[in-house]
Legacy VTK file of the C-alpha trace (Angstrom):
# vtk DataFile Version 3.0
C-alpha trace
ASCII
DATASET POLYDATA
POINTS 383 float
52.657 106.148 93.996
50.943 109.018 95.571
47.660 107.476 95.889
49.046 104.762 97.873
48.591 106.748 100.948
44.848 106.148 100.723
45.549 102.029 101.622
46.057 103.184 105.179
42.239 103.320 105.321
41.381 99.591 104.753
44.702 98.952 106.664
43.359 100.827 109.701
40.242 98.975 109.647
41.685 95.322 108.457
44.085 95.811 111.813
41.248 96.430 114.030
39.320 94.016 112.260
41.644 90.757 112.951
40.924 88.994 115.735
37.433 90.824 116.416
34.027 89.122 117.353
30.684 91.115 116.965
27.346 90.767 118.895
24.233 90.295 118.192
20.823 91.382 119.808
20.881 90.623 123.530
24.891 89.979 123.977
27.332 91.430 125.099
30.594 91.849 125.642
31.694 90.451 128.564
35.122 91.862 128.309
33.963 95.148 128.787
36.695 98.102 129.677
38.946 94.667 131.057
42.606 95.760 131.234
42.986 93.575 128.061
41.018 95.791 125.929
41.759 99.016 126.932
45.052 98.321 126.434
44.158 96.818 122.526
42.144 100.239 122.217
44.751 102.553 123.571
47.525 100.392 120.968
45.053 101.220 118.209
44.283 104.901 119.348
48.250 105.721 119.284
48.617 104.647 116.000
45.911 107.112 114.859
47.616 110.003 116.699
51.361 108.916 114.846
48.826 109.694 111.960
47.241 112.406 113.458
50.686 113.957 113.366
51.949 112.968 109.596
48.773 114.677 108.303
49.535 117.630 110.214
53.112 117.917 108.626
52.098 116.957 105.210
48.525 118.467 104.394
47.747 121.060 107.421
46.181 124.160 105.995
48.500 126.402 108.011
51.726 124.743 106.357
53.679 127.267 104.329
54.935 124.761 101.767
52.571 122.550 99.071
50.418 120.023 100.877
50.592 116.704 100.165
47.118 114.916 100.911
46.223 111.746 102.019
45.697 111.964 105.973
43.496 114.722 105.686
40.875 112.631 107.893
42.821 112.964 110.406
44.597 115.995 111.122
41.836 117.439 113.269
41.478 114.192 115.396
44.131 114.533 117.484
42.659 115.230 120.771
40.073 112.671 120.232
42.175 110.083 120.228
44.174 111.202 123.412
40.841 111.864 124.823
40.277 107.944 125.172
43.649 107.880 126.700
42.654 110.401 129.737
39.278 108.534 130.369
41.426 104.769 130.538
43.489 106.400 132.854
40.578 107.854 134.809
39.005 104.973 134.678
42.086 102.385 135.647
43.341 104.251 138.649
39.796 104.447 140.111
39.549 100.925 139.479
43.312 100.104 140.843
42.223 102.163 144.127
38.724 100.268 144.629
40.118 96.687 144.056
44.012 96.290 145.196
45.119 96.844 149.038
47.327 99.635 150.481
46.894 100.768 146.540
48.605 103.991 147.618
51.796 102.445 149.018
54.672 103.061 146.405
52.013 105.028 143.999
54.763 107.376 142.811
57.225 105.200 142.246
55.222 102.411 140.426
52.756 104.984 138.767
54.360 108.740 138.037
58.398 107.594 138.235
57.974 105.307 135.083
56.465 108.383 133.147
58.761 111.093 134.292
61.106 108.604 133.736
60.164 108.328 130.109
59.420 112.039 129.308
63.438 113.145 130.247
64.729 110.111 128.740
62.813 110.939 125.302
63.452 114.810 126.058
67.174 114.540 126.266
67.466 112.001 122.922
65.234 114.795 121.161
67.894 117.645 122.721
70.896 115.948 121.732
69.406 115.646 118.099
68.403 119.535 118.087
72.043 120.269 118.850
73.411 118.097 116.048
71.162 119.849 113.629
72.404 122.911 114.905
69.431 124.450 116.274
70.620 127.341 117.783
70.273 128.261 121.243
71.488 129.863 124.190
71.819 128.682 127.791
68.240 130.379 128.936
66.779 127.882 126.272
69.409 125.247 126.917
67.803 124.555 130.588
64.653 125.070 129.705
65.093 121.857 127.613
66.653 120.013 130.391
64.418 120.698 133.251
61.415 120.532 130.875
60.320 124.258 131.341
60.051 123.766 127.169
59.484 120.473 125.239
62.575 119.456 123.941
60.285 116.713 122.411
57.497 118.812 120.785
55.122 116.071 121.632
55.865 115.299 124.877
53.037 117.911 126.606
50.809 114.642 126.934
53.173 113.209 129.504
53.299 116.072 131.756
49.688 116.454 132.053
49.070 112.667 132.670
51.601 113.455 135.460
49.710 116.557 136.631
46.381 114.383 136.806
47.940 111.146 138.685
49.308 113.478 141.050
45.649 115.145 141.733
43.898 111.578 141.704
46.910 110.959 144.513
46.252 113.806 146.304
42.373 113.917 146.455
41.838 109.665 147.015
44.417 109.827 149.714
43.922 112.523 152.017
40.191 113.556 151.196
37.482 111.976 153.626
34.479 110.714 151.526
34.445 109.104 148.521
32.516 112.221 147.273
34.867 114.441 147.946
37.369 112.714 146.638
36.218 112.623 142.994
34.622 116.032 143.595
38.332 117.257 144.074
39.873 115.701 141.017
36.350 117.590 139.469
37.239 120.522 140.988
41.368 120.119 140.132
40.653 119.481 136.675
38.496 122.535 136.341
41.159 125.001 137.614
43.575 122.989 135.695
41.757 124.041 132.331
41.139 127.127 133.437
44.678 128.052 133.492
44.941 126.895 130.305
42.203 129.224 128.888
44.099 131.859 130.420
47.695 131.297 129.480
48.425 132.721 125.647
49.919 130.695 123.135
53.586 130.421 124.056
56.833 128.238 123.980
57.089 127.008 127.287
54.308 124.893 129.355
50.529 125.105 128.590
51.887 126.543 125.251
48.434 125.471 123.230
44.395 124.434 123.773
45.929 121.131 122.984
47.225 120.700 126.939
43.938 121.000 128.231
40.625 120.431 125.850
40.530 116.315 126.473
41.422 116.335 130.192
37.936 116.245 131.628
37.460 112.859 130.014
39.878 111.857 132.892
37.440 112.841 135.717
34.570 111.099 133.793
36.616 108.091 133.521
36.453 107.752 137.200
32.806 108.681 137.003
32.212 105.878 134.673
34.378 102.761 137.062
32.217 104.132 140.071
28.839 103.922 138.400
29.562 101.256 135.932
27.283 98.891 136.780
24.090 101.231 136.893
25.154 102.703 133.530
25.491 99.766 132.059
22.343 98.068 132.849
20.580 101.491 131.143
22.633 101.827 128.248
22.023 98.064 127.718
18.051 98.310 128.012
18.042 101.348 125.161
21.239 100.593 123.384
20.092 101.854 119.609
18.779 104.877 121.438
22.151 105.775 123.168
23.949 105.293 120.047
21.956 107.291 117.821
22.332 109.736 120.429
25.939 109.737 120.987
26.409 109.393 117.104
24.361 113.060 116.291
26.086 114.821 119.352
29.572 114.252 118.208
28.781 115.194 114.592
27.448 117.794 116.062
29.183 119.300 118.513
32.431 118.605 116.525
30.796 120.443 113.141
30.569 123.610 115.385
34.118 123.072 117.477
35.602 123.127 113.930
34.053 125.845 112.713
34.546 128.229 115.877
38.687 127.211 116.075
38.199 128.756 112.025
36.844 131.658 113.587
39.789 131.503 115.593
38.138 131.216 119.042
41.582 130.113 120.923
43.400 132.765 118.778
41.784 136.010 120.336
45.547 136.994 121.399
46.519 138.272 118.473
43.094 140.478 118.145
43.823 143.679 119.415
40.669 144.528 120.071
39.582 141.944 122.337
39.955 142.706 125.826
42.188 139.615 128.474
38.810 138.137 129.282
37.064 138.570 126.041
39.786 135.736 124.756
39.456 133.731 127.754
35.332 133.865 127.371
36.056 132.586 123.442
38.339 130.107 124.082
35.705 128.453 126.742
32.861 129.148 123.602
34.641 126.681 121.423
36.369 124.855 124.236
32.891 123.498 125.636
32.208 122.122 122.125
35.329 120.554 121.835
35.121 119.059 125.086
31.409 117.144 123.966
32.258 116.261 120.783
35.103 114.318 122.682
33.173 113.240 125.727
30.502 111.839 122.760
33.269 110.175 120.756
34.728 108.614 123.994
30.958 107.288 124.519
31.029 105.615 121.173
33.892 103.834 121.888
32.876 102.378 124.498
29.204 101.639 122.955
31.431 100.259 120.358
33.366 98.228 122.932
30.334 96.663 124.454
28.876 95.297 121.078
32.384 94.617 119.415
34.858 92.608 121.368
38.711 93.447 119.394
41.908 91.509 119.851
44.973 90.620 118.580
48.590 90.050 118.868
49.296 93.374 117.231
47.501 95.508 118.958
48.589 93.779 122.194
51.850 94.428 121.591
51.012 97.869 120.831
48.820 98.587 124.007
52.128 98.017 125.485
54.143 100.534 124.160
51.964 103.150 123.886
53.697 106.174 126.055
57.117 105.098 124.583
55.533 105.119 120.840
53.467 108.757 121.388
57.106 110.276 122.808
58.986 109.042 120.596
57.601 108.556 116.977
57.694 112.720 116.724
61.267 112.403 116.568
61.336 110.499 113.323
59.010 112.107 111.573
60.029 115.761 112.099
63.491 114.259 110.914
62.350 113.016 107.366
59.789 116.126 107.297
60.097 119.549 105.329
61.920 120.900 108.475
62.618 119.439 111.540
60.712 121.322 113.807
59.997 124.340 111.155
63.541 125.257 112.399
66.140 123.764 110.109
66.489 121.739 106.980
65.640 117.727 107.828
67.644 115.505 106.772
65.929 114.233 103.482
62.415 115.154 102.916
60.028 112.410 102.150
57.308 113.598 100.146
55.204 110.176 99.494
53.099 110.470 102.660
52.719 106.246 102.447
56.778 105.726 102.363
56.648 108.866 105.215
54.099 106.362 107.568
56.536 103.344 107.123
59.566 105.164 108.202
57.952 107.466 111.140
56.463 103.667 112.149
59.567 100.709 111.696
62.300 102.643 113.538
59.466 104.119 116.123
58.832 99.886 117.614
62.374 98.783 118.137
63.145 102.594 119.666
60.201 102.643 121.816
60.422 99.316 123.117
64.382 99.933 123.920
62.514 102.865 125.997
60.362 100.408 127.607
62.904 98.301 128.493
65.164 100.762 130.253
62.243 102.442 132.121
61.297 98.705 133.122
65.056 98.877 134.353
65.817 101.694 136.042
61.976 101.944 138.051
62.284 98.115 138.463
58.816 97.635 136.756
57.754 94.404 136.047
LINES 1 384
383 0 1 2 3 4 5 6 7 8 9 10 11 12 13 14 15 16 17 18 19 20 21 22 23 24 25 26 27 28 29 30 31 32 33 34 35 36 37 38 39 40 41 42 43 44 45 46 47 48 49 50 51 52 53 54 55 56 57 58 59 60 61 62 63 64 65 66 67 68 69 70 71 72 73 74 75 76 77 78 79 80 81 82 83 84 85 86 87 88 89 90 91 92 93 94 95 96 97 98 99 100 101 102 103 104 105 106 107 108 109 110 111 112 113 114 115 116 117 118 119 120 121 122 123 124 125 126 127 128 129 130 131 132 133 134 135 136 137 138 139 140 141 142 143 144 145 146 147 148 149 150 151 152 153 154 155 156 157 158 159 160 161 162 163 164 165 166 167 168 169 170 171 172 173 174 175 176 177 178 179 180 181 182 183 184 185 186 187 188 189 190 191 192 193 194 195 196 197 198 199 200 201 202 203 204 205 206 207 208 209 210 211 212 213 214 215 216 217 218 219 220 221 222 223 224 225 226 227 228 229 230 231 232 233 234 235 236 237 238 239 240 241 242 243 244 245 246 247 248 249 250 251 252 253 254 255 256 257 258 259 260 261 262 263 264 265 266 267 268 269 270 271 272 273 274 275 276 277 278 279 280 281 282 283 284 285 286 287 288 289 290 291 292 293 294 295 296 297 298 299 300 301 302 303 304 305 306 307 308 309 310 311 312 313 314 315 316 317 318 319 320 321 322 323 324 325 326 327 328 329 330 331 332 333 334 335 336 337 338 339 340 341 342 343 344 345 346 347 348 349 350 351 352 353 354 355 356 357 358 359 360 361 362 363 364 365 366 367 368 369 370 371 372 373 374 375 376 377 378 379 380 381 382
């Protein structure tokens, strides 16, 4: 029963395989980054990070309990897959801007509300179920769960900095002159963005890990990428094999050596007393820089992918739809039904076959996120 786990591999690749139509020499895709297949990718890309997560919790090398394997592939994925999700949004809002009229009238409510939205709505469900399991806390920690100061939902840090970068792609296309400027702004924001980061130790409140900030820039490039699509593409078509190979030995590579600098412990320098406040921030940019091309390179690939391999089906459809609602809220289920929820206090049962553990992180996750989706819709009036 244990080796069952291991199906999830030909699953994963049977469920991106439905529906899909390859091309040969000279064709293309001609559906190319269209809002219907980004939205098929991202659907795919957040059921890799609910997996990202159960192979954290069951076979992480830092766990303190035994590890049971089976998602080993992907514990160390994580902000891979999340990095695709920055450069969509990058890439969609640019888009958005260029092609729809007065694209800036009602931005907030129609783009940020519906997140914020989202993030307290999952935050407060994930508070009320600390307090049931009788997490302890006082009423310091108490309101930093409410206002968000700390995650109620441990997995929640993605919406906040989606939030942070819609407000700077606000801020910079709407009040900076040239077009220039304006990406050279979001460049800029981004950039002092992660630099916080690099300089805020690992904590419990916000910017609390390298995780917040070492897949952002693939937002900025995303923008890069709608405003110079055209030019790119006609290159990358004209020396296709060499781009891939390319893009195929940079991420191996620069991923090989981001993995084995975060062993050295590169973003870890804090607890190191010998290392000086800007001898840690100068290591965590050392590895960060080879994180942040080995996930600009696998971002690549998915699109080279994308132009050769046209993917589709009612599954992932449905899933490019709830994709927010599924990444808040499928944490909750699984730290439940895990060896502690949130490393704090027992769970409720402990499910130690990782392939029962995927089933019941995934059935309860759909009808729960698209209940979310549906009172978002709701209360913003979306759709």
């Amino acid at each position: 029963m244990d080796k069952l786990i291991y199906l999830i591999y030909p699953v994963m690749i049977l469920v991106i395989a439905i529906g899909a139509r390859c091309f040969g020499r000279g064709e293309w895709n001609d559906e190319f980054m269209s809002l219907r297949q980004t939205k098929y990718i991202q659907g795919y890309m957040a059921i890799c990070i609910m997996l990202h997560h159960i192979g954290q919790e069951t076979c992480g090398s830092w766990q303190e309990y035994p590890l049971i394997h089976g998602l080993d592939f992907f514990i160390r994925l994580g902000y891979l897959f999340v990095s695709v999700f920055m450069m969509c949004s990058g890439y969609g809002l640019y888009k958005s801007y260029k092609n729809k009229e007065n694209y800036f009238s009602g931005f907030f409510k129609k783009r940020v509300l519906p997140i914020v939205f989202t993030f307290y709505t999952t935050g407060i469900v994930f508070l009320i179920v600390r307090i049931v399991m009788k997490e302890k806390m006082n009423a310091w920690k108490l309101f930093c769960y409410i206002t968000g100061l700390m995650q109620a939902d441990n997995y929640a840090w993605y919406a906040i900095t989606i939030t942070i970068f819609y407000v700077l792609f606000f801020l910079c296309f709407r009040f900076l002159k040239s077009e220039g400027a304006k990406i050279t702004g979001v460049v800029i924001g981004t950039f002092v963005y992660t630099f916080i980061g690099t300089c805020v130790n690992h904590n419990s409140y916000l910017m609390c890990g390298e995780w917040w900030y070492k897949s952002v820039h693939l937002f900025w490039i995303g923008i890069i990428l709608a405003k110079f699509e055209k030019g790119i593409l006609q290159s990358v078509k004209k020396k296709y094999p060499l781009y891939f190979a390319v893009v195929v030995v940079s991420m191996v590579l620069f991923f090989r050596i981001s993995e084995l600098l975060s062993d050295m412990g590169f973003y870890y320098g804090q607890y190191n007393p010998s290392f000086s406040f800007w001898e840690v921030v100068r290591n965590r940019w050392i590895v960060l820089v080879a994180h942040m091309m080995a996930s600009f390179n696998f971002v690549m690939l998915v699109l080279l992918l994308n132009l050769k391999i046209k993917i589709g089906n009612r599954f992932l459809g449905f899933m490019g739809t709830i994709t927010l609602e599924f990444y808040l809220i499928h944490g909750l289920i699984l730290e439940l039904f895990s060896y502690k929820f949130l490393d704090m206090v027992p769970s409720i049962v402990r499910i130690t076959n990782v392939a029962l553990l995927v089933l019941v992180v995934f059935l309860p996750t759909i009808p729960l996120a698209l209940g979310q989706k549906k009172l978002t819709d709701i209360v913003c009036k979306r759709g």
